[in-house]
N, C-alpha and C positions, 0 to 999 in steps of 0.2 A: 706172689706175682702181682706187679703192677698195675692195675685195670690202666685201659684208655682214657682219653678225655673224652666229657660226657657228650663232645660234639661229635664223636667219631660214635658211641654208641647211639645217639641219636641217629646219624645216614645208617649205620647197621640196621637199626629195628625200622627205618622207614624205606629202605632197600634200595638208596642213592649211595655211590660210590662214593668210597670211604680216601681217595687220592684229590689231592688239590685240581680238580678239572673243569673245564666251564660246567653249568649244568649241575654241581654236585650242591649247589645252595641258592637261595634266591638272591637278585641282584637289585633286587628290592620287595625285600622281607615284609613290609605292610602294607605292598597292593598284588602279588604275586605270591602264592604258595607252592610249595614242589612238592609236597607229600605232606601226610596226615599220618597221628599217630596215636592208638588208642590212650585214653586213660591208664588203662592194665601194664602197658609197655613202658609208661612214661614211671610210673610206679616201682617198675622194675628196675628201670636204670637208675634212679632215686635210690633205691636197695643196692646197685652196685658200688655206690660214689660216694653213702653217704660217710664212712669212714675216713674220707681224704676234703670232705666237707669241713667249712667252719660251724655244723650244727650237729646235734644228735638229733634233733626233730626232724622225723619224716615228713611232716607235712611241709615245712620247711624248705628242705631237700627236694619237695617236690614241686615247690616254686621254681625255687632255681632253675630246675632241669625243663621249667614250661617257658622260663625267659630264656633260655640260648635257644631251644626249639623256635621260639616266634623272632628271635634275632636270624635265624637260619631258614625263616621262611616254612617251618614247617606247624602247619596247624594240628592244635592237640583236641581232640574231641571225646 
């Protein structure tokens, strides 16, 4: 089975609506946050993507998924 893209598992674990809707991302990502998302979580979806990744490195993997996060407005703490 297909996992999502890693921006739809991102609003999943930060519990913003996964439908293209106002509100479901910031409209500006570096003065406005819309949710926060632990460490632990961001780790996790790293785990679920990193196979359709261009890395085998988790730590890697878990950059990436901190830049779409902060592109989407959501802080990772």
């Amino acid at each position: 089975m297909k996992t999502p893209p890693v921006s739809v598992l991102i609003k999943k674990a930060a519990g913003l609506p996964t439908q293209k809707k106002p509100g479901s991302g910031s409209k500006e990502p570096n003065k406005t946050k819309v949710a926060k998302l632990t460490l632990a979580q961001v780790t996790d979806i790293a785990k679920q993507k990193i196979g359709d990744m261009n890395t085998t490195d988790l730590e890697a993997a878990i950059r990436t998924v901190k830049g779409t996060a902060k592109s989407m407005g959501v802080d990772v703490a």
